[in-house]
C-alpha positions as CSV (number, residue, x, y, z in Angstrom):
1,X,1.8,-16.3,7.4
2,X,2.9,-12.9,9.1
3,X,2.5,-9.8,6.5
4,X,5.9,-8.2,7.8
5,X,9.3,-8.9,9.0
6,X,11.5,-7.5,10.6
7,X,14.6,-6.9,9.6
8,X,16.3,-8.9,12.2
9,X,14.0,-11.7,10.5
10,X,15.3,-10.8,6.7
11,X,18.9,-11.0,7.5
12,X,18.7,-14.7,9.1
13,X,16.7,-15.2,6.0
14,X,19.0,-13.7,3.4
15,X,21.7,-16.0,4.7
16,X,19.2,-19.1,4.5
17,X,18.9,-21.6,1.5
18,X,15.6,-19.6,0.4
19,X,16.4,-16.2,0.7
20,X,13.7,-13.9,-0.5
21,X,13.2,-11.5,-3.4
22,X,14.6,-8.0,-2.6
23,X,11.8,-5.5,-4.2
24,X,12.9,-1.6,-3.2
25,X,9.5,0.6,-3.9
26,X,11.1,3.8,-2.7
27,X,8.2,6.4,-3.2
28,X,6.8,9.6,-1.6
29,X,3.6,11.2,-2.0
30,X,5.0,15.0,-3.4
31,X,3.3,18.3,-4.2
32,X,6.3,19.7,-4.5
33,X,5.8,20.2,-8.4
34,X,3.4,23.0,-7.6
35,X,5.7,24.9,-5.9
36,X,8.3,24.3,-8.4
37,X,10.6,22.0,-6.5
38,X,11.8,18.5,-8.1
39,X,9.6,15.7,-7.1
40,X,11.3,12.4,-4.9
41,X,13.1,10.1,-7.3
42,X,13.1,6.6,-5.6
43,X,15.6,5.2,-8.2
44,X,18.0,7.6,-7.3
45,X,17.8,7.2,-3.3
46,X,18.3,3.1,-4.5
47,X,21.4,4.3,-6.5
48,X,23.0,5.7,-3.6
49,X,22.5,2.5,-1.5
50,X,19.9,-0.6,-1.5
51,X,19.6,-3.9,0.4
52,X,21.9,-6.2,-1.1
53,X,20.3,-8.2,-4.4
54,X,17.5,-6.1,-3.9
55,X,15.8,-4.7,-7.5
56,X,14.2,-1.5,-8.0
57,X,10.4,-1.0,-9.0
58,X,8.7,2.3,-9.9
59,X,5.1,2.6,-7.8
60,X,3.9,5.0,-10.9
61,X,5.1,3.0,-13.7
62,X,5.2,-0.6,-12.5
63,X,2.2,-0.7,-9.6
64,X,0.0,1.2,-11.4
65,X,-1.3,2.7,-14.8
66,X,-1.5,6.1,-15.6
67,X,-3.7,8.5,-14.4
68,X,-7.3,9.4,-15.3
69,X,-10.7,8.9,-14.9
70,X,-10.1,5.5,-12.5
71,X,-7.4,8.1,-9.9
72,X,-3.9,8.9,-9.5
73,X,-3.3,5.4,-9.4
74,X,-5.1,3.3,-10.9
75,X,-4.5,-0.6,-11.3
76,X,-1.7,-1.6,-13.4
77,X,-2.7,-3.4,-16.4
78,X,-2.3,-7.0,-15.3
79,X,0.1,-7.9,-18.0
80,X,2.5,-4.9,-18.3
81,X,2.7,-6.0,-13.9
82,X,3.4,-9.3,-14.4
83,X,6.1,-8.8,-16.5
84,X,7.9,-6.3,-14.5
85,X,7.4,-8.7,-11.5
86,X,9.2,-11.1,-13.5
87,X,12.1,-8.8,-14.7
88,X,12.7,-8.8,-10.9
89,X,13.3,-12.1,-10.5
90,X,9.8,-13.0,-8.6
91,X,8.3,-16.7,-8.9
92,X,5.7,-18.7,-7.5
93,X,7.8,-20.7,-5.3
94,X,10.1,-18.3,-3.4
95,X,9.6,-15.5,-0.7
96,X,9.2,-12.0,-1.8
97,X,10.1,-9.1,0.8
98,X,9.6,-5.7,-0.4
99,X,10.8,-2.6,1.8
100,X,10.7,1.5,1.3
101,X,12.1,4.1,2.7
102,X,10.4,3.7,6.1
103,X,6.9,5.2,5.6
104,X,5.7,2.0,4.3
105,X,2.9,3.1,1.8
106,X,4.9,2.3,-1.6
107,X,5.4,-1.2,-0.1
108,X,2.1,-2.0,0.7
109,X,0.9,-1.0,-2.0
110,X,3.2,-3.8,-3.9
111,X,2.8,-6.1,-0.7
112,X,-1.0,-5.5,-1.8
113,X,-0.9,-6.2,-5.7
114,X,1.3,-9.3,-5.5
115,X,-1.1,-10.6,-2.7
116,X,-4.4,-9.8,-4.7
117,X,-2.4,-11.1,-7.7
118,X,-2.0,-14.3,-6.2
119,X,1.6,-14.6,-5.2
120,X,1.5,-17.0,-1.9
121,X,4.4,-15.5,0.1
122,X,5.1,-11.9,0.5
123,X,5.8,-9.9,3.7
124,X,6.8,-5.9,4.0
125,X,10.0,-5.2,5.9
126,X,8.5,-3.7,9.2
127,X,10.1,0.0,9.3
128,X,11.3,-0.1,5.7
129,X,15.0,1.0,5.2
130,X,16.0,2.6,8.4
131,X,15.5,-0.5,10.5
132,X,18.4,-2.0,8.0
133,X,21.6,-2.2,9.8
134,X,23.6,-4.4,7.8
135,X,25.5,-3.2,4.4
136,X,24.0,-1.7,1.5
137,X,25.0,-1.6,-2.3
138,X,25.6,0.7,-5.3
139,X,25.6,-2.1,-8.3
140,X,22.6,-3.0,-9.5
141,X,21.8,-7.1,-10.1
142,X,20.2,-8.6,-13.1
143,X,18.2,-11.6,-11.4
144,X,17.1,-14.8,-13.4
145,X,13.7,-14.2,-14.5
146,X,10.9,-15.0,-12.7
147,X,8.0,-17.0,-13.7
148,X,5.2,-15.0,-12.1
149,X,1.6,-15.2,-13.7
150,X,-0.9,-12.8,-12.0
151,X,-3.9,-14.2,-11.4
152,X,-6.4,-11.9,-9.9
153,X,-8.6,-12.7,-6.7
154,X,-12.3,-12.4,-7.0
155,X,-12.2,-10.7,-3.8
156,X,-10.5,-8.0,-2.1
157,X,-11.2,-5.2,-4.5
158,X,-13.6,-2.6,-4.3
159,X,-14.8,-0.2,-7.4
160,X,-16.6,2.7,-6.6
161,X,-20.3,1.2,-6.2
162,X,-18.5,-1.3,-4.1
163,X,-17.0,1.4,-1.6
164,X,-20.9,3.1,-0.9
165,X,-22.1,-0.1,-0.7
166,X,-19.9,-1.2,2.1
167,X,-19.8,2.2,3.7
168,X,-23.9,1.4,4.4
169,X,-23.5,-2.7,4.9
170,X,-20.0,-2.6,6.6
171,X,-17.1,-0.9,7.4
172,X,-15.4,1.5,5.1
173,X,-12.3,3.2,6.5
174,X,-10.6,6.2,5.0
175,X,-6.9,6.2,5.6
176,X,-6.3,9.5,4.8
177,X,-5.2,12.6,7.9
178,X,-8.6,13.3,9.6
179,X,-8.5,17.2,8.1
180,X,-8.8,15.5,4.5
181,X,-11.5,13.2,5.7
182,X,-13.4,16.2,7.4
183,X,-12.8,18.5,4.0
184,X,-10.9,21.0,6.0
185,X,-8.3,20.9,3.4
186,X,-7.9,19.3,-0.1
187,X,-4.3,19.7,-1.6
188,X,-4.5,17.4,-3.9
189,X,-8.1,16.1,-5.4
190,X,-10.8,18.3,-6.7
191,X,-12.7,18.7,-3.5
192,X,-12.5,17.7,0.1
193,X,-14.3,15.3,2.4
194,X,-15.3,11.9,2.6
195,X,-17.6,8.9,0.8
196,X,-20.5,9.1,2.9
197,X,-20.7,6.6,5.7
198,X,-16.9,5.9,5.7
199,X,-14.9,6.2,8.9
200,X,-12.1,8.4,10.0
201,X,-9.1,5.9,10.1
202,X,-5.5,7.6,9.6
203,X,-3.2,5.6,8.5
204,X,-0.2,7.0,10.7
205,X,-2.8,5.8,14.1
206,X,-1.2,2.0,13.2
207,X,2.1,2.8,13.5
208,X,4.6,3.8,16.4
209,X,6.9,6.5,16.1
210,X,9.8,4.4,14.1
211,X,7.6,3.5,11.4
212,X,7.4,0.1,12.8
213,X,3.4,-1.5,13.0
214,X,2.2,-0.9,16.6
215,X,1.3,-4.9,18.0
216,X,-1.1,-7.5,16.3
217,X,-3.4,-7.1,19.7
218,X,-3.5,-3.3,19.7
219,X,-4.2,-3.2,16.3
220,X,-7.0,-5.3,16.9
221,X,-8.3,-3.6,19.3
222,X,-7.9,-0.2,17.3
223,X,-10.2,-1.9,14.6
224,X,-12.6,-3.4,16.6
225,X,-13.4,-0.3,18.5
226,X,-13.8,1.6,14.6
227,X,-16.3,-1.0,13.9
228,X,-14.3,-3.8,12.3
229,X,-16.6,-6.7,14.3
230,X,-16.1,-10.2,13.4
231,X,-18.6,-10.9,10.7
232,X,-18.1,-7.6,9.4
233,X,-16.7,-6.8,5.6
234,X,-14.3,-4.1,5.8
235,X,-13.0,-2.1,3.3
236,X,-10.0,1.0,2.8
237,X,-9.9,3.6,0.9
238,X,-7.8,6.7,0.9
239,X,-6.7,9.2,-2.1
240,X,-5.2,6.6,-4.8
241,X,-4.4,3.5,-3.2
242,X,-1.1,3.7,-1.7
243,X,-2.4,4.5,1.8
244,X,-4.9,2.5,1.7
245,X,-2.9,-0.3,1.0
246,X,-1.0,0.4,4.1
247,X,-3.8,0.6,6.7
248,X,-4.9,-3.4,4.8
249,X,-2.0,-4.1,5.9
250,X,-1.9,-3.0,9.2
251,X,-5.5,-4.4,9.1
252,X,-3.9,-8.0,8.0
253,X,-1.5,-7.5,10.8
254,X,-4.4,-7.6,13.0
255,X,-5.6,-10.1,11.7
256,X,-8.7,-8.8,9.9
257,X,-9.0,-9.4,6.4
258,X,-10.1,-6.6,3.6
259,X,-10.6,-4.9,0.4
260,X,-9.2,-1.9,-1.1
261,X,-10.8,0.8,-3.4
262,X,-8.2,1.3,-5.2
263,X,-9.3,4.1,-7.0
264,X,-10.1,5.8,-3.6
265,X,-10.9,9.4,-3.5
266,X,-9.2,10.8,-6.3
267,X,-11.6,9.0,-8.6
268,X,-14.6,9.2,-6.5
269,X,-14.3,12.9,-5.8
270,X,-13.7,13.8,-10.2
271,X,-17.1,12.3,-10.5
272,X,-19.5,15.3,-9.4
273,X,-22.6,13.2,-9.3
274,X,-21.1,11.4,-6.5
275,X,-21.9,12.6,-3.0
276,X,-20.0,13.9,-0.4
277,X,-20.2,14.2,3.3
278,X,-17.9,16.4,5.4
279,X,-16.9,16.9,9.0
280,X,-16.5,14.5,11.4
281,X,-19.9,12.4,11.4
282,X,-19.4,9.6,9.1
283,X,-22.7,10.5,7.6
């Protein structure tokens, strides 16, 4: 099964006898609190206009738990997830599409949980929003509740022993921009740089200029030539595991199956007893 569709794809399939679940996970990464400027506020840009039937889920309150010791975003507690899955209408047996507002982060991430969860058919609108033609609405729909029960995979998740260990067995990438891997800057997390042994892997190198995924064969061949072999484990990691869930998916796209450390660097780098490597060698 493809991870995306396109929205060409979505609007055959919203006029088929299985249309999918609409989930809208409109949600920027914002520092604009520090300089005193309101943050993003995905449920308002869904007020203004969403895919038709689609329902609204909050990244911070709904794909993940609050912040601490485990990063920015940690992992949801299983139960409070499952629950707000099912308050938007998701089951078992139907097609889930979940879309943003083009950068495609927020989606993956919930492209990612419902995956690792064990859902059996979910794909990310290729582009998010802007590659929407067709109408939008205002109202907001009260679907039938859904039946979903998550039931986590025993792979496909990384903890932070997990990520070193991979970094020296496998491939880990980082998904952040290469001048947070490198520690040139840090606007965010208590200091810059990388888990030693990871690889420089952007996250915006998998995409074209639209926001649409670059081809299944170029991405492969991206991979391949960071590493990403075919009996290698790869794993992603970036700074709280939103991006990160973006490059699996790029990565699952390609065809290349992986983990995610979903606590990433904003837990690893609050721990000063962990290391840290900077600059451009890996090591």
């Amino acid at each position: 099964m493809n991870a995306i569709i396109s929205a060409t794809e979505l609007a055959g399939d919203l006029a088929g006898l299985r249309a999918p679940v609409l989930l809208d996970v409109r949600w920027q990464l914002s520092v604009a609190r520090a300089a005193g400027e309101p943050p993003f506020d995905g449920r308002a840009e869904y007020a203004a206009g969403h895919l038709p039937g689609a329902v609204f889920v909050d990244l911070d309150e709904e794909l993940a738990s609050a912040p601490g010791t485990a990063g920015r975003h940690p992992l949801p507690d299983l139960a409070d997830f499952g629950a707000a899955m099912r308050r938007a209408g998701v089951t078992a047996g139907r097609p889930v599409v979940v879309y943003d507002g083009g950068q495609g982060w927020a989606a993956a991430r919930a492209w990612w949980l419902l995956r690792w969860t064990g859902h059996p058919d979910v794909r990310v609108l290729d582009g998010g929003l802007p590659t929407w033609d067709g109408p939008l609405e205002t109202s907001v729909p009260t679907p039938e509740e859904g039946d979903f029960q998550p039931n986590p995979a025993s792979a496909g998740l990384l903890d932070a022993d997990g990520a070193a260990a991979l970094a020296r067995s496998g491939l880990l990438l980082d998904a952040r921009a290469g001048e947070r891997y490198r520690g040139e800057v840090e606007p965010i997390d208590r200091v810059g740089g990388h888990i030693p042994g990871a690889v420089s892997a952007p996250t915006n190198e998998n995409v074209a200029a639209d926001g649409r995924f670059l081809p299944a064969e170029e991405l492969h061949a991206h991979f391949k030539a960071l590493g990403a072999e075919d009996d290698t484990a790869v794993g992603v990691y970036c700074g709280s595991g939103v991006s990160g869930a973006h490059e699996v998916l790029a990565l699952a796209v390609a065809g290349i199956p992986a983990a995610l450390y979903v606590g990433s660097w904003s837990e690893w780098s609050s721990d000063p007893e962990r290391p840290v490597a900077v600059g451009p060698d890996p090591q």
